[in-house]
Phi, psi and omega in degrees: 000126186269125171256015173242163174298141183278147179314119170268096130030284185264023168253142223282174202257137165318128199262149217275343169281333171277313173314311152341291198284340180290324155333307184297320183277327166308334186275305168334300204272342169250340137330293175302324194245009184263012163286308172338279195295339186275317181294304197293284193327319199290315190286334161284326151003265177309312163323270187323329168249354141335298196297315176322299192269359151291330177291296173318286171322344178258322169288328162281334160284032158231327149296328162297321187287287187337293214280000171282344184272325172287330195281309192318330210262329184270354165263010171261331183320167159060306160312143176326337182263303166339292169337302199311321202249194225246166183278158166337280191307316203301322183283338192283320175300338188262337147310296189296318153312311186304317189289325210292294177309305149342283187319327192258001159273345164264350152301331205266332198267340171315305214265318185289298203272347161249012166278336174275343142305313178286352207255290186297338164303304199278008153066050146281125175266139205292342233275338160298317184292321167301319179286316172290353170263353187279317191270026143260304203276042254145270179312316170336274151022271162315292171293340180219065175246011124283023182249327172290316158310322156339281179287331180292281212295352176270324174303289206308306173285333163265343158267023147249031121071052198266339153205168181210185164311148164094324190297145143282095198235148164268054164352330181106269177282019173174166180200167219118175186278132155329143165227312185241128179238126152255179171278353207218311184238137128259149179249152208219139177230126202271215199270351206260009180111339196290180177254113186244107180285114194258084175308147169292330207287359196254340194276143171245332203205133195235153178228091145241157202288332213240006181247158168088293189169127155231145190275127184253125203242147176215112159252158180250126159257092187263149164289212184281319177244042174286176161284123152282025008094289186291335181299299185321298215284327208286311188271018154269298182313317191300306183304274192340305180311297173273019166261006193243345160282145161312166318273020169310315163322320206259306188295338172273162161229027166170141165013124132313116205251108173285110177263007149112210180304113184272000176170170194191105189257200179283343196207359161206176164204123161252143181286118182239129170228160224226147113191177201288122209226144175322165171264165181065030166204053165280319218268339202263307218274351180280332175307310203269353160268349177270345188289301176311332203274299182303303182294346185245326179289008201265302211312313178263038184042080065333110192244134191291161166298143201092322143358104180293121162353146149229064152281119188296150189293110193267120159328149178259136166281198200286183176262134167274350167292327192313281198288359176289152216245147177314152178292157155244152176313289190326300209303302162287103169298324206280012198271133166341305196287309204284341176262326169293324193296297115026290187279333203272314181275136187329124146340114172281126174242139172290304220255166188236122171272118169287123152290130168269000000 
């Protein structure tokens, strides 16, 4: 059974005039529309190789920036201005995010505005197709919209430069020295050695320890009836001393300050003195300040609680006993012994009595 009509027999054949004018119209009709079509191709062309090279070009000056921001971060390392700024690692990682994020938002609004150009040449109309990527990108959204709080609260945070590598910060759900900054994750390595992965988008809050200058604290405990005067001049000198040695010149940033008594019991009283220190060499310049203190209250004789007198030490003269010679029993008769002794020994008699 055939399902198409069969060929009528009797209907005449194309006559070679007919064949012609269908030539004819077809050249006409591609005559007319291949200016058209040479003009949309030459102008999808031109599009396509703008967006390239506007793409290459804005991403190789933001690798040139990058990578100037690193030569900057490796010639200040190990110097006093370093100390200021944030470390090697620390600037190469906040870069390289930085440059990453840069790089994939100029792929995308480049390459997404001439893909909606050659779509408009080709005289499609955008206005379904834009409604249908805004309600994916709405359900997306939705559907992943923590990995999208991630990633926004990880931008946000390196370009408010709120920690990097190297900080010692308090996150809230975890806390510790920075090893790693992602878009997504930081990583924290706490006190005891663990690794703790921290999503940004879970951070509520940042402590961190290590930007701007930390105070390094000394309390001194002395006893009660030191001079404080005397004390005050020792942990001053002692400071004075260790702002002019290496590398305390670098690491301190201001004075040692004695701020005087922090409390005053019945059997002690402490002396507390402060200063403004790099951050993260806090905790190295209070060990090295209690070492000085000590050493200068050893030097000005002032003694800590606990502390052994330091009263020199008195001879013992001779034992006035030494030659008196032991008592003996025989010395006293009225003595227990001298009398059991007594009762023991024979009657001295001249004459010898015969028993009969």
């Amino acid at each position: 059974m055939s399902w198409f009509p069969a060929a009528d027999a009797n209907a005449p054949a194309p006559s070679l005039q007919e064949a012609q004018n269908d030539a004819s119209q077809a050249a006409g009709w591609l005559e007319e529309n291949w200016s058209t079509w040479l003009g949309a191709g030459l102008r999808i062309l031109l599009i396509i190789v703008i967006a390239v090279v506007l793409r290459s070009v804005v991403r190789r000056a933001i690798t040139r920036f990058i990578r100037r921001m690193n030569r900057t971060a490796q010639a200040v390392d190990g110097t006093a201005l370093g100390g200021l700024l944030v470390n090697v690692e620390r600037r190469r990682q906040r870069s390289e995010a930085i440059g990453s994020v840069l790089r994939s938002v100029t792929s995308f609004v480049i390459l997404g505005t001439a893909a909606l150009t050659v779509l408009s040449v080709l005289n499609i109309n955008l206005a379904p197709l834009l409604a249908s990527a805004g309600v994916a990108g709405v359900a997306l959204g939705f559907g992943a919209r923590n990995l999208v709080t991630d990633f926004l609260s990880g931008v946000f945070m390196i370009l408010e430069d709120q920690y990097g590598v190297g900080d010692t910060i308090d996150a809230g759900v975890a806390s510790g020295e920075v090893i790693e900054v992602g878009l997504r994750v930081t990583k924290l390595r706490g006190d005891d050695g663990e690794i703790w992965y921290v999503r940004n988008g879970e951070v509520k809050r940042i402590g961190n320890k290590s930007q701007g200058w930390a105070t390094a604290g000394v309390d001194v405990q002395v006893r009660y009836d030191e001079d404080l005067d005397k004390a005050r001049t020792a942990i001053q000198e002692a400071g004075e001393q260790m702002a002019k040695d290496e590398p305390w010149n670098e690491r301190l940033w201001g004075p040692i300050e004695v701020l005087g008594l922090d409390s005053v019991t019945l059997e002690s009283m402490v002396i507390r003195a402060a200063a403004k220190t790099m951050p993260g060499k806090a905790l190295g310049v209070e060990r090295e300040l209690r070492w000085r203190i000590k050493q200068a209250f050893d030097a000005a004789g002032i003694r800590i609680v606990g502390g052994v007198p330091l009263e020199p030490a008195v001879e013992a003269g001779p034992d006035p006993s030494a030659g008196v010679a032991a008592p003996s029993a025989m010395a006293n008769p009225t003595s227990p012994q001298s009398v059991n002794a007594s009762a023991i020994a024979p009657p001295a008699t001249g004459g010898t009595s015969v028993s009969k």
